[in-house]
MARBA-3410 file (N, C-alpha, C, O; in Angstrom, 1 decimal):
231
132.4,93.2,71.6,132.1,91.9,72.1,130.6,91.9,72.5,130.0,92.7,73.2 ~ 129.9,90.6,71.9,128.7,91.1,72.2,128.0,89.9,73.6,127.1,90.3,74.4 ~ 128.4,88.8,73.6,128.8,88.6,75.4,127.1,87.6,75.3,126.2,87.6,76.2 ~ 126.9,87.2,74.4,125.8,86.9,74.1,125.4,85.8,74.8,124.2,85.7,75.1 ~ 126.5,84.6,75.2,125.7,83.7,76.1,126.2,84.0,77.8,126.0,83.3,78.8
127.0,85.3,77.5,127.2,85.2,79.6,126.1,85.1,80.5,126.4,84.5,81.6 ~ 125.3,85.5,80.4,124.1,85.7,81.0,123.4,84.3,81.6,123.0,84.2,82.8 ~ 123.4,83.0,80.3,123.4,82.2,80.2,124.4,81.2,81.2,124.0,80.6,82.1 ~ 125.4,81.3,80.9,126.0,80.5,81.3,126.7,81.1,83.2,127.1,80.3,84.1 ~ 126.5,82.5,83.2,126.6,82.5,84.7,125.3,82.3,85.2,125.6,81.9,86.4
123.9,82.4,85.2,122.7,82.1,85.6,122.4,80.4,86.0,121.5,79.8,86.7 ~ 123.5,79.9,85.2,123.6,78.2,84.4,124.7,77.8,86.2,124.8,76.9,87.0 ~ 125.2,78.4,86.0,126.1,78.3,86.7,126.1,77.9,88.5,126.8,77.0,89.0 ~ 125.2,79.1,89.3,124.6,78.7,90.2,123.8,77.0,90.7,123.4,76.6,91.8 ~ 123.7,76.5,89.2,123.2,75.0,89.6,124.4,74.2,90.0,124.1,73.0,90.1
125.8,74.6,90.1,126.5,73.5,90.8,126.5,73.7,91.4,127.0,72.6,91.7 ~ 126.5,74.6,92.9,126.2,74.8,93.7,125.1,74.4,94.1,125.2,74.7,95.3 ~ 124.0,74.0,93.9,122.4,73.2,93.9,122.7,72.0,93.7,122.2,71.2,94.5 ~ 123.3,71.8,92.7,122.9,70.1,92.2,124.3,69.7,93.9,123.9,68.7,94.5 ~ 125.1,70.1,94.2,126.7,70.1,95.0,125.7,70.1,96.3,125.7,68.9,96.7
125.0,70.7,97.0,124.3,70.9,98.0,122.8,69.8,98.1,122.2,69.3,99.1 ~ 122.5,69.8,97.0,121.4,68.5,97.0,121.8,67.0,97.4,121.3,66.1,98.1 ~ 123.2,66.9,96.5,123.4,65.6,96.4,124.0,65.4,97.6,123.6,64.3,98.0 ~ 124.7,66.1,98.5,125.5,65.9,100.0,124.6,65.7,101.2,124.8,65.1,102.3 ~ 123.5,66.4,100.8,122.4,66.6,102.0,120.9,66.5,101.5,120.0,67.3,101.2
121.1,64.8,101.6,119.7,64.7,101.6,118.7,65.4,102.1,117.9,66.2,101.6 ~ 119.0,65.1,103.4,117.8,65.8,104.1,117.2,67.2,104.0,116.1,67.5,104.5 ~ 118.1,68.1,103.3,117.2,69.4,102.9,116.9,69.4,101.4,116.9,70.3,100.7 ~ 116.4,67.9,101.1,116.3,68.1,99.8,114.7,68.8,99.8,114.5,69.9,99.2 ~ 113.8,68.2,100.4,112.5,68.9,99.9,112.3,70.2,100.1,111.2,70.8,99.7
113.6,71.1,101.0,113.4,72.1,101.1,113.6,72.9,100.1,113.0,73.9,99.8 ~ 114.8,72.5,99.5,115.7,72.9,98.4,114.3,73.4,97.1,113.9,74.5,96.7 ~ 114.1,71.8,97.0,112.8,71.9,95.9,111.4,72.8,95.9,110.7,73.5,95.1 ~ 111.3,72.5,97.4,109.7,73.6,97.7,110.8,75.1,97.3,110.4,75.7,96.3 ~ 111.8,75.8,97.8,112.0,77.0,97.8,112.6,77.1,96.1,112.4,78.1,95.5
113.3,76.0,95.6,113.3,76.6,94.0,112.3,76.7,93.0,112.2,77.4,92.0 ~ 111.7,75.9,93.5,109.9,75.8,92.5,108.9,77.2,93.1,108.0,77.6,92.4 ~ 109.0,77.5,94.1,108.5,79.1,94.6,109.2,80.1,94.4,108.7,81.2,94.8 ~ 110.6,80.1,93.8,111.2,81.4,93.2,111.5,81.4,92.2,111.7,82.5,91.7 ~ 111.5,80.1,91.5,111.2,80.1,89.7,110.6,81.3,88.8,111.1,82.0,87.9
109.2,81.4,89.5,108.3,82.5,89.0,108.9,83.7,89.0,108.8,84.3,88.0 ~ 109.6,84.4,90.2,109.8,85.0,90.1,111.0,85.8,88.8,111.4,87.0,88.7 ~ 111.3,84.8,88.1,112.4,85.2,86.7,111.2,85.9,86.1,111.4,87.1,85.8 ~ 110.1,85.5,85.9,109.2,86.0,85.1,109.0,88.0,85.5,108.2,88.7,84.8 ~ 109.6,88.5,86.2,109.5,89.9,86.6,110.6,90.5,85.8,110.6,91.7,85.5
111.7,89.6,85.3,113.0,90.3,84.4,112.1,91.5,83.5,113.0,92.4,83.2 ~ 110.8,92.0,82.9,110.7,93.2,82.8,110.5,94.4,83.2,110.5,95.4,82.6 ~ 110.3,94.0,84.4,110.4,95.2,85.4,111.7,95.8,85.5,111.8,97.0,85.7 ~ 112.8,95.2,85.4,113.9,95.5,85.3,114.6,96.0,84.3,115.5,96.8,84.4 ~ 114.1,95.0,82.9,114.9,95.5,81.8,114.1,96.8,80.9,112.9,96.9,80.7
115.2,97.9,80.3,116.3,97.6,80.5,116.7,99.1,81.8,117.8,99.6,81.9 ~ 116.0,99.4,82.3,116.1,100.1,83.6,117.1,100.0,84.4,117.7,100.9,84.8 ~ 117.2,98.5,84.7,118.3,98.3,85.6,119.6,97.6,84.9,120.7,97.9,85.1 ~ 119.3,96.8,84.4,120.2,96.5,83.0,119.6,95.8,81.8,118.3,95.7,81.6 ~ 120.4,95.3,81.0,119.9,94.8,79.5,120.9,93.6,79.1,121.8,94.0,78.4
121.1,92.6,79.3,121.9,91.3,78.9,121.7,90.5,77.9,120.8,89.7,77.9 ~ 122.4,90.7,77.2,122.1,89.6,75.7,121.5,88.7,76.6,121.6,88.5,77.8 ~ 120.3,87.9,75.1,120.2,86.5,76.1,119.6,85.5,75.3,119.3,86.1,74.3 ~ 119.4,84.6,75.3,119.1,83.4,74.9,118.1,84.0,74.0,117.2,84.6,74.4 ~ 118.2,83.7,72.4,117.2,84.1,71.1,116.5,85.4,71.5,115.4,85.6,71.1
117.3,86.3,72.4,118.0,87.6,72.3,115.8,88.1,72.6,115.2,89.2,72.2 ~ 115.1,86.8,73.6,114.1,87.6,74.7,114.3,88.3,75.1,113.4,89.2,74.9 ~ 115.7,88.8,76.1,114.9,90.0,76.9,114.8,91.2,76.1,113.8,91.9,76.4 ~ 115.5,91.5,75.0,115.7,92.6,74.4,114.4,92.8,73.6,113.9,93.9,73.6 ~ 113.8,91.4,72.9,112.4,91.2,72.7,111.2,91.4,73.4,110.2,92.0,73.1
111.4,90.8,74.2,109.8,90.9,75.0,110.1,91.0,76.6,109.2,91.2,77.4 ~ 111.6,91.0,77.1,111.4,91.6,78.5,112.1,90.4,79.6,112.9,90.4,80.5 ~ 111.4,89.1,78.8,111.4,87.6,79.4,113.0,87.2,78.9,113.7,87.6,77.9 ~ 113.3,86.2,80.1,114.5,85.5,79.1,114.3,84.1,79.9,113.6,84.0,81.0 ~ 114.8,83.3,79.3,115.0,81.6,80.1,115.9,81.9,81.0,115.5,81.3,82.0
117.1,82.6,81.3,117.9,82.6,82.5,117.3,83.0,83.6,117.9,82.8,84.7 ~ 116.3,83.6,83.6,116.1,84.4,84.7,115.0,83.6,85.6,114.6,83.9,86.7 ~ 114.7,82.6,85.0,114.2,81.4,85.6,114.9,80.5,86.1,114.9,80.0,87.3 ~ 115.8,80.1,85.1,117.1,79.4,85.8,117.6,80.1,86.9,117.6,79.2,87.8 ~ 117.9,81.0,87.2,118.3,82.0,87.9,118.1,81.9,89.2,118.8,81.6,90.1
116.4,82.1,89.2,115.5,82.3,90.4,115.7,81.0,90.9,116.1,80.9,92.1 ~ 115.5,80.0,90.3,115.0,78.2,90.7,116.5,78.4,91.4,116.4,78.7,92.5 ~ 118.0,78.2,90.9,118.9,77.9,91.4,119.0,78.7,92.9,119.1,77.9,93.8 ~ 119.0,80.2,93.3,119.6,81.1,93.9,118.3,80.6,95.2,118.5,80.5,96.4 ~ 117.0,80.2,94.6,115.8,80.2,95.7,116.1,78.9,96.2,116.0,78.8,97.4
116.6,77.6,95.4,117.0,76.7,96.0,118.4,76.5,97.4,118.2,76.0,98.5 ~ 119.3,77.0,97.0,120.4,77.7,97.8,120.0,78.4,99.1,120.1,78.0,100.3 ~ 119.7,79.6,98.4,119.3,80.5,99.4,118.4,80.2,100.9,118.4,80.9,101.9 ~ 117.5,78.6,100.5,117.2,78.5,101.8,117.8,77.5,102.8,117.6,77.1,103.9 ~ 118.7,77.1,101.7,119.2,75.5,102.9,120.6,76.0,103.2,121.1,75.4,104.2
121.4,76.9,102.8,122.9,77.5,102.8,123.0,77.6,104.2,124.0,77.0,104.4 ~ 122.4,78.1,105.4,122.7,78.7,106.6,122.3,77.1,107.0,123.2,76.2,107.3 ~ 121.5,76.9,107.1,121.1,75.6,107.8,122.4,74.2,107.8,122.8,73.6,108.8 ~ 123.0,74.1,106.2,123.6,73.1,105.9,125.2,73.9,107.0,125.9,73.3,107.9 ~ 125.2,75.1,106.7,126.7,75.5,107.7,126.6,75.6,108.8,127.7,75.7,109.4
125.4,75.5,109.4,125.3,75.9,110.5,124.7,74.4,111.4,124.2,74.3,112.6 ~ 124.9,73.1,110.4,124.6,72.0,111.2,123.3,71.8,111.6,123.1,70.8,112.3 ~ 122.1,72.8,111.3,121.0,72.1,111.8,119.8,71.4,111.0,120.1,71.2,109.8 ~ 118.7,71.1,111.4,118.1,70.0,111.2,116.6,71.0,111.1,116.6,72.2,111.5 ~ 115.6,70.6,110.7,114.3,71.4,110.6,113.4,70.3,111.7,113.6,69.1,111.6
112.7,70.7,112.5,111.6,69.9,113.0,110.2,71.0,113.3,110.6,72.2,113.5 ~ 109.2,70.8,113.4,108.0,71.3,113.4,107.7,72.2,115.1,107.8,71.7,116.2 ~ 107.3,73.1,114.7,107.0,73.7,115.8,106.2,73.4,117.0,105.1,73.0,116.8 ~ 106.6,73.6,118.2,105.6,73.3,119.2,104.0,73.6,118.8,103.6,74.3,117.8 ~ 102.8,72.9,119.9,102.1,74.0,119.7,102.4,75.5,120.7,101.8,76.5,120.3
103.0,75.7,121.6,102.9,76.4,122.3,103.1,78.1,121.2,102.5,79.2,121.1 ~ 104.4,77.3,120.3,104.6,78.4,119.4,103.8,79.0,118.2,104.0,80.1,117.7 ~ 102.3,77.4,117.8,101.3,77.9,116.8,100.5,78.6,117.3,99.9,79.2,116.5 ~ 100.2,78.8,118.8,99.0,79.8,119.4,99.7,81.1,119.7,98.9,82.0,120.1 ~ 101.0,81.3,119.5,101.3,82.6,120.5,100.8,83.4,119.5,100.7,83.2,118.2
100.4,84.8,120.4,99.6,85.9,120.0,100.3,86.3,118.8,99.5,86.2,117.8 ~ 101.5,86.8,118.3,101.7,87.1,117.7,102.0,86.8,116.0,102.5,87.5,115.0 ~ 101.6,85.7,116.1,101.0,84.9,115.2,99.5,85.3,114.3,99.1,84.8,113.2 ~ 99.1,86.1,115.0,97.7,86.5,114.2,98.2,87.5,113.1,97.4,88.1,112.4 ~ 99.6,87.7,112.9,100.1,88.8,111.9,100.4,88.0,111.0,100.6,88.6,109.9
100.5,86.3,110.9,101.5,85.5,110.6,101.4,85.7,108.6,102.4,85.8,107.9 ~ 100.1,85.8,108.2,99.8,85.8,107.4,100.2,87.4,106.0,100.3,87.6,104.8 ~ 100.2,88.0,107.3,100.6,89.4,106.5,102.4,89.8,106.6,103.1,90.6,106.0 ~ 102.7,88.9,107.4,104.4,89.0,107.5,104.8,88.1,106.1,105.6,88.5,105.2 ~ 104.3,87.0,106.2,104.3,85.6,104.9,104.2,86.9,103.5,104.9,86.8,102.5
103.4,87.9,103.6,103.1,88.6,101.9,103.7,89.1,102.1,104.4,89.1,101.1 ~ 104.3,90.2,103.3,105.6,91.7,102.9,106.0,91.5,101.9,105.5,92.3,101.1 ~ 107.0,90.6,101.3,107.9,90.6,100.4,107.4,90.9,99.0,107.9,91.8,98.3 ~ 106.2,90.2,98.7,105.8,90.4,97.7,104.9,91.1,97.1,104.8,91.2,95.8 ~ 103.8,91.7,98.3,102.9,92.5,98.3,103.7,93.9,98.1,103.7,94.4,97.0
104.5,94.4,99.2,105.1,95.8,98.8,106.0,95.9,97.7,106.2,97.0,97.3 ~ 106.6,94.9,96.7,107.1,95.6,95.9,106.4,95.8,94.4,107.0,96.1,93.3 ~ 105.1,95.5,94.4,104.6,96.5,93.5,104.0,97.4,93.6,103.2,97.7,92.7 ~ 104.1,98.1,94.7,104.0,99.2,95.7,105.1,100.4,95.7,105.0,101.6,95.5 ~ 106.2,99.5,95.9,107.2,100.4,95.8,107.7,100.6,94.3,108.5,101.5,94.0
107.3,99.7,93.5,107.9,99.7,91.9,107.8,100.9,91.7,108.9,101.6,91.6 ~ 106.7,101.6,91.6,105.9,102.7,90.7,106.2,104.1,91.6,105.6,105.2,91.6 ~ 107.6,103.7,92.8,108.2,105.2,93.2,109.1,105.4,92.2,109.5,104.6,91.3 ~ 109.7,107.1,92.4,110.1,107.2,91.4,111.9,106.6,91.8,112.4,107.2,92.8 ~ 112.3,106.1,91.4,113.5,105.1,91.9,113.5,104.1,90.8,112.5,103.8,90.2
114.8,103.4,90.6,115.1,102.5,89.9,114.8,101.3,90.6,115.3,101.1,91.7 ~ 113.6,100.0,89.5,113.4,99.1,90.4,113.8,98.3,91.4,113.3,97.8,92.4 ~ 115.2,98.3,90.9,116.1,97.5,91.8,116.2,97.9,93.4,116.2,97.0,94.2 ~ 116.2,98.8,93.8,115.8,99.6,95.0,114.4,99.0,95.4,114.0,98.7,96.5 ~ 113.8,99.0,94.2,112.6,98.3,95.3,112.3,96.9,95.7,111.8,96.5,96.7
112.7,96.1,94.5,113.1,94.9,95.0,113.8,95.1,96.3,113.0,94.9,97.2 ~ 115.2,95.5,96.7,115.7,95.1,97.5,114.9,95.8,98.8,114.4,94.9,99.5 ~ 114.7,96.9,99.2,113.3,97.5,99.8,112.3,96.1,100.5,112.1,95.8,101.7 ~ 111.7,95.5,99.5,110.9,94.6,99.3,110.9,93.1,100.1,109.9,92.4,100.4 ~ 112.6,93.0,100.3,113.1,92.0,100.8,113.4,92.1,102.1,113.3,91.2,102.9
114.0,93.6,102.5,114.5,93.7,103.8,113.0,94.0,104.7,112.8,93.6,105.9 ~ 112.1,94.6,104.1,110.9,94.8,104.6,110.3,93.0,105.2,109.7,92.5,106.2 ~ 110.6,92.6,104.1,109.8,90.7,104.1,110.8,90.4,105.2,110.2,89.9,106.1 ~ 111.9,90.4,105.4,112.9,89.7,106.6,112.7,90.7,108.3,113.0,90.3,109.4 ~ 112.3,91.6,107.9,111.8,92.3,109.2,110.6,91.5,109.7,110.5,90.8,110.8
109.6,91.9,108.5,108.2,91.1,109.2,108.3,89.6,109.8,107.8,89.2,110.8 ~ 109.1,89.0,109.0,109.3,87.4,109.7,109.7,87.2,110.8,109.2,86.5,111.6 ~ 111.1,88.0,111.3,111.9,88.0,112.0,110.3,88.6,113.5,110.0,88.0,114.5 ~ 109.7,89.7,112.9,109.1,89.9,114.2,107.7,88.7,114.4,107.1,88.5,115.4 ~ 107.6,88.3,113.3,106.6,87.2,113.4,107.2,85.9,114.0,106.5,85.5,114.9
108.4,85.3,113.7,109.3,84.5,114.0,110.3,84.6,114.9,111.0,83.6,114.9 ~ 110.8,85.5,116.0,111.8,85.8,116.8,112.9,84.9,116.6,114.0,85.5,116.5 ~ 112.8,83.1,116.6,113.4,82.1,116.4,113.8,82.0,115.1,113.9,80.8,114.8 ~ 114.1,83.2,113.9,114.9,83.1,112.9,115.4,84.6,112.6,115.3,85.3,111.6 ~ 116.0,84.7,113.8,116.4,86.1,113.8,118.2,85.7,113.4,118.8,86.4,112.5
118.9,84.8,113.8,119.9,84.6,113.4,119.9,84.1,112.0,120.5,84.6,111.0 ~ 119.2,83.0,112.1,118.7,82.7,110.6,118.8,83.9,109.4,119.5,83.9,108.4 ~ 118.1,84.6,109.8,117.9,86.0,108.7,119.3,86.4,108.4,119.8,86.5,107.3 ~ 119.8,86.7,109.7,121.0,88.1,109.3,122.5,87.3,109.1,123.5,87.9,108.7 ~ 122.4,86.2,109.4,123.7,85.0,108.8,123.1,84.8,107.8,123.7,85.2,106.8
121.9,84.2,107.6,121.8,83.9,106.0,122.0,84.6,105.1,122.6,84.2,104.1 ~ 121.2,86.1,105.4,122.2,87.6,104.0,123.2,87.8,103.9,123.6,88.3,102.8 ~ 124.6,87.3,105.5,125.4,87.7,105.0,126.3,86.7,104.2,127.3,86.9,103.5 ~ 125.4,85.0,104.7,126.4,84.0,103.8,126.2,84.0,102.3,127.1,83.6,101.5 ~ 124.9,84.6,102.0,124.3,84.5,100.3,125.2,85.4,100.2,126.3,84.9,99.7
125.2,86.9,100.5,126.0,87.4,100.4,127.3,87.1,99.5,127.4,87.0,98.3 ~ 128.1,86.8,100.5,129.2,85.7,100.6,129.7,85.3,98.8,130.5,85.6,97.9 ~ 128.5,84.2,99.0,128.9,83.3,97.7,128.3,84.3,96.4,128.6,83.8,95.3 ~ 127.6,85.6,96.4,127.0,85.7,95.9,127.9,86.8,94.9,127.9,87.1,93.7 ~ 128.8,87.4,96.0,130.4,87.8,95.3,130.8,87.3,95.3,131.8,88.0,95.5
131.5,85.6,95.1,132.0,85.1,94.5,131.9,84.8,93.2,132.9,84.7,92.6 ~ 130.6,84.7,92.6,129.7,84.5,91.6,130.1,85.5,90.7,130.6,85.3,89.5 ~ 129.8,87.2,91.3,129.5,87.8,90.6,131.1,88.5,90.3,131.2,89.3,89.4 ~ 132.5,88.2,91.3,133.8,88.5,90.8,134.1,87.2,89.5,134.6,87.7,88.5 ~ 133.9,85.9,89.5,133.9,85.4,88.6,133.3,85.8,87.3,133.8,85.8,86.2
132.3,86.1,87.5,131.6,87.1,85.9,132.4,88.5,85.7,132.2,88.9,84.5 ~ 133.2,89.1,86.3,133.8,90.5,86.3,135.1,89.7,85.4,135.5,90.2,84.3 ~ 135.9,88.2,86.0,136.9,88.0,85.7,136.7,87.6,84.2,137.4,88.0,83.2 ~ 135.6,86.7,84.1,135.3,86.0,83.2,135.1,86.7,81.6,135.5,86.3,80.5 ~ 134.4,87.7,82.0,134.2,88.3,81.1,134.2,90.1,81.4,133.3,90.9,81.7
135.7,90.3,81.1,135.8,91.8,81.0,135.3,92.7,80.3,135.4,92.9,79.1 ~ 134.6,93.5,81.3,133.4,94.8,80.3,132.2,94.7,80.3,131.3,95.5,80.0 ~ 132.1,92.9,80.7,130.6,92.7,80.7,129.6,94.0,81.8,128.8,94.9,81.5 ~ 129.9,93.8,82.6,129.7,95.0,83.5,129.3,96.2,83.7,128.4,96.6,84.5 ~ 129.9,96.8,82.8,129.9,98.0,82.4,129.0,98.6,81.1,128.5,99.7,80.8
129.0,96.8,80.4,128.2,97.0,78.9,126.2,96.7,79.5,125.2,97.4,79.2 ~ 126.2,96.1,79.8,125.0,95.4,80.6,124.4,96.1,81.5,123.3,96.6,81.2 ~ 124.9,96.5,82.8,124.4,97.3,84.0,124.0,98.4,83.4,124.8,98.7,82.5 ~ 122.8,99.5,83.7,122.4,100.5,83.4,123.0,101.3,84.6,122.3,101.8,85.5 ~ 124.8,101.5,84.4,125.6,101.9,85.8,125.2,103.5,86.1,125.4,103.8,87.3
124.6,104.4,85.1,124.5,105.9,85.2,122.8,106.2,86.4,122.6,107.1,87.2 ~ 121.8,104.9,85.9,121.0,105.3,86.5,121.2,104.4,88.0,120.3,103.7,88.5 ~ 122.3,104.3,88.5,122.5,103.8,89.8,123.0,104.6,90.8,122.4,105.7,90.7 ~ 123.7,104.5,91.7,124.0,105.0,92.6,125.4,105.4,92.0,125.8,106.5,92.3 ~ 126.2,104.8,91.3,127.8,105.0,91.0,128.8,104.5,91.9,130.1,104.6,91.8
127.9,103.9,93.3,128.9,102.9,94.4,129.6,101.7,93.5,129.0,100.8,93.0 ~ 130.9,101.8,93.5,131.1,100.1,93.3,132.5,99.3,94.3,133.6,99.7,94.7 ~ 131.9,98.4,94.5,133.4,97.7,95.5,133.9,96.7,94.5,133.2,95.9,93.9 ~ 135.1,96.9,94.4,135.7,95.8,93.6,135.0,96.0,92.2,134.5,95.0,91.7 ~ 134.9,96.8,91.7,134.1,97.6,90.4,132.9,96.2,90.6,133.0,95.3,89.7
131.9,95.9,91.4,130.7,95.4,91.7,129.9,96.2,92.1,130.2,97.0,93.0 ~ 128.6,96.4,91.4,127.8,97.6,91.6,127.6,97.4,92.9,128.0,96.3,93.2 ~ 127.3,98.1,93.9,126.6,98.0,94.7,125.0,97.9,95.4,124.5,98.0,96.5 ~ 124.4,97.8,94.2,123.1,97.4,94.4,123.1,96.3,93.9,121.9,96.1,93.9 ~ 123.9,95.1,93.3,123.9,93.6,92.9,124.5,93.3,94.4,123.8,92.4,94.9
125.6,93.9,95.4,125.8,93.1,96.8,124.2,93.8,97.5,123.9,92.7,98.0 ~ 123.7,94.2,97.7,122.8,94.9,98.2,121.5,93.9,98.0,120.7,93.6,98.8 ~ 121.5,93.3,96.7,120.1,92.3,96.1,121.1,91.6,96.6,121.3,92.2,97.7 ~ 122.0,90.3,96.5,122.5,89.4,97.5,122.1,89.1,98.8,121.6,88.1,99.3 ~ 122.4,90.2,99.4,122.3,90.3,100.6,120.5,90.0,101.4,120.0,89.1,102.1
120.0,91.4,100.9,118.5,90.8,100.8,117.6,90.0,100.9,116.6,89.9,101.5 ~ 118.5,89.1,99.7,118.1,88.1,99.3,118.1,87.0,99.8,117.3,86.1,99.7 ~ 119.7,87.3,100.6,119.7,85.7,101.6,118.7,86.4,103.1,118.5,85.8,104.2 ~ 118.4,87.5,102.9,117.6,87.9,104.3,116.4,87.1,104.4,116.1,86.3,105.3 ~ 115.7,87.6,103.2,114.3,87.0,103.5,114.3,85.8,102.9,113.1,85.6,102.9
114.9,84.9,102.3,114.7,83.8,101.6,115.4,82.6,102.5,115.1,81.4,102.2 ~ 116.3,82.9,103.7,117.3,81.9,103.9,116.0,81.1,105.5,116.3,80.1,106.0 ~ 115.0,81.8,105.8,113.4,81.2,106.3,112.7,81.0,106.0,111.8,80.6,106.8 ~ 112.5,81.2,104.5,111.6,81.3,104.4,110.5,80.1,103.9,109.4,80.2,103.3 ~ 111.1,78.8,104.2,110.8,77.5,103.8,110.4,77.4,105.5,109.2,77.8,105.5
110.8,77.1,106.6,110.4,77.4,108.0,109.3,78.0,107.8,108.3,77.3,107.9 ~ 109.0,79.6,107.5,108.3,80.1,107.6,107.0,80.0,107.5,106.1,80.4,108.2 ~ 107.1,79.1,105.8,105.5,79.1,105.4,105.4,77.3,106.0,104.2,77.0,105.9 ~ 105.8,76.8,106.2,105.7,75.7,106.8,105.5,74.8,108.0,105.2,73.6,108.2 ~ 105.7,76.3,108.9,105.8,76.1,110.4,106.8,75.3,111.3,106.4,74.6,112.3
108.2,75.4,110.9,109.1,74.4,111.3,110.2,75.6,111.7,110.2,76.7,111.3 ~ 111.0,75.0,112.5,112.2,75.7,113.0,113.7,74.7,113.0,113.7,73.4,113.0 ~ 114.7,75.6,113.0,115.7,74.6,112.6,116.6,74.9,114.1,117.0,75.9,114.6 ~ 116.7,73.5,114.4,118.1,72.8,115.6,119.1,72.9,115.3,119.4,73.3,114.1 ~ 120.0,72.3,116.4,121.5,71.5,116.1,121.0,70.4,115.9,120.0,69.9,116.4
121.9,69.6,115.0,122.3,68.2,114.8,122.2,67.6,115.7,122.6,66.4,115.7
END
């Protein structure tokens, strides 16, 4: 079986859950947009990964060609869109702009080096010897520390939002286990991993989830300067 558009079509997939969250709630639309058009780019790293961490057929069969694929753009835009409005939309609140009391506090002179963690350390950590995916994820919990100490006021934010991406993010990825049996096992590069799996789900795909809703579920606040209320 050679599984040629899964990739495609679970990457594809994540946008009803986008387009489902856009259309209900206006009001985090511009966030939605600023945070999927700033994680778009990031698909463009799929060869750092391939085929190291895994190898997935893919659309006129790029990645196996040059590294790149169109899903992984799709990918990023849908999960970066999500990822920052998810806690907010469950949790009822609303974004408004920070005091000044909170633009002058001291610990704000870091503000700018907390904002890079994420993406500064992991081509830092790429080039340990470890499989990249560890550093991605590394990369992320590092980026959700520094905010959280730059930000105090999205400390709940952080650690509900990884575990809600989380959440949906096994949902996603048991529907691709269901959907297409073996995909899994054919795709994932499972020997150079850890060999953890729950629910035969690697455990470095819940691990990037998780992460991911860490530093991403502020990170529209963050660069913005806004904090989120109750309704």
């Amino acid at each position: 079986m050679t599984y040629h558009y899964v990739w495609l079509v679970w990457s594809s997939a994540f946008l009803l859950p986008w387009v489902l969250l856009y259309a209900l709630f206006p009001q985090h639309r511009v966030a939605m947009w600023w945070a999927s058009v700033s994680m778009a780019p990031f698909g463009l790293t799929e060869p750092m990964f391939v085929p190291e961490y895994w190898n997935p057929p893919s659309l006129f069969e790029l990645a196996q060609r040059t590294g790149f694929d169109i899903e992984s753009i799709i990918f990023s835009f849908a999960i970066g869109g999500i990822g920052a409005v998810l806690y907010n939309i469950l949790a009822r609140k609303r974004l408004e702009p920070l005091g000044p009391e909170e633009w002058h506090h001291s610990r704000h002179r870091w503000h700018r080096w907390a904002l890079a963690t994420p993406f500064a350390s992991f081509p830092l950590l790429y080039f340990l010897p470890w499989n990249p995916i560890y550093a991605g994820i590394a990369a992320m919990v590092l980026g959700a520390i520094a905010a959280v100490l730059c930000r105090p006021d999205l400390k709940s934010n952080t650690l509900v939002g990884g575990i809600l991406f989380l959440a949906l993010y096994t949902v996603f990825l048991l529907g691709l286990k269901w959907s297409a049996p073996g995909y899994i096992e054919q795709v994932w590069n499972l020997e150079a991993l850890s060999g953890v799996r729950i629910y035969d789900l690697p455990l470095e795909e819940l691990l990037f989830g998780f992460s991911f809703g860490l530093v991403w579920t502020g990170i529209y606040e963050h660069f913005t300067w806004k904090r989120s209320v109750a309704e």
